[in-house]
C-alpha positions, 0 to 999 in steps of 0.5 A: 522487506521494509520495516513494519511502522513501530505503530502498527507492531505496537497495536498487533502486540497490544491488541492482537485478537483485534489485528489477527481479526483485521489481518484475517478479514483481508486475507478473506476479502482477497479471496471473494472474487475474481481479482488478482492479489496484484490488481487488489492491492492497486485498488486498496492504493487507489482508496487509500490514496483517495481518502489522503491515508499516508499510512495507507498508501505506504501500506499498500505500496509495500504489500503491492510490490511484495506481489509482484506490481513493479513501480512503473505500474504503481505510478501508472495507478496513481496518476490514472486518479488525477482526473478523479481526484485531482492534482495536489492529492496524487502529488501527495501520494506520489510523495508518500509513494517514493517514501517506501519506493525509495527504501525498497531502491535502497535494499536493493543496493545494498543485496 
């Protein structure tokens, strides 16, 4: 699916104990409880999204739709926090959204 950012393929090189370790926590954390892997990755959107993480939210928005959350759930997720979060925040992330969103539109033409 889409690139990887060049930053976090650094860090993994550079420090790969450290992201085996992060990569590894997360994999264990989804196992903890009674949610989905779909539902999951719409709550990590959510926080990323909450705490402004660009980097986040395409991280999120990228693993969601690799399990299976379509884009109309996505943007249904996101606009659910404007009365939490508040407008410009969900503008942003609606923005950062379509960033991976609009790669995944443009592989799809091209299969």
């Amino acid at each position: 699916m889409a690139d990887i950012p060049q930053h976090y393929r650094f860090e993994k090189q550079k420090h790969a104990d450290f992201i085996k370790a992060v990569e590894g926590l997360g994999k264990t954390l989804k196992t903890q409880g009674p949610l989905d892997v779909r539902t999951a990755h719409l709550i990590q959107l959510a926080a990323s999204v909450a705490i402004h993480s660009e980097g986040g939210v395409h991280s999120h928005v990228r693993q969601a739709v690799e399990s299976g959350v379509t884009p109309d759930e996505i943007y249904h997720a996101l606009i659910l926090l404007t009365s939490t979060i508040g407008f410009p925040t969900v503008s942003a992330a609606l923005s950062w959204t379509e960033d991976i969103l609009g790669r995944f539109a443009k592989e799809s033409h091209r299969s």
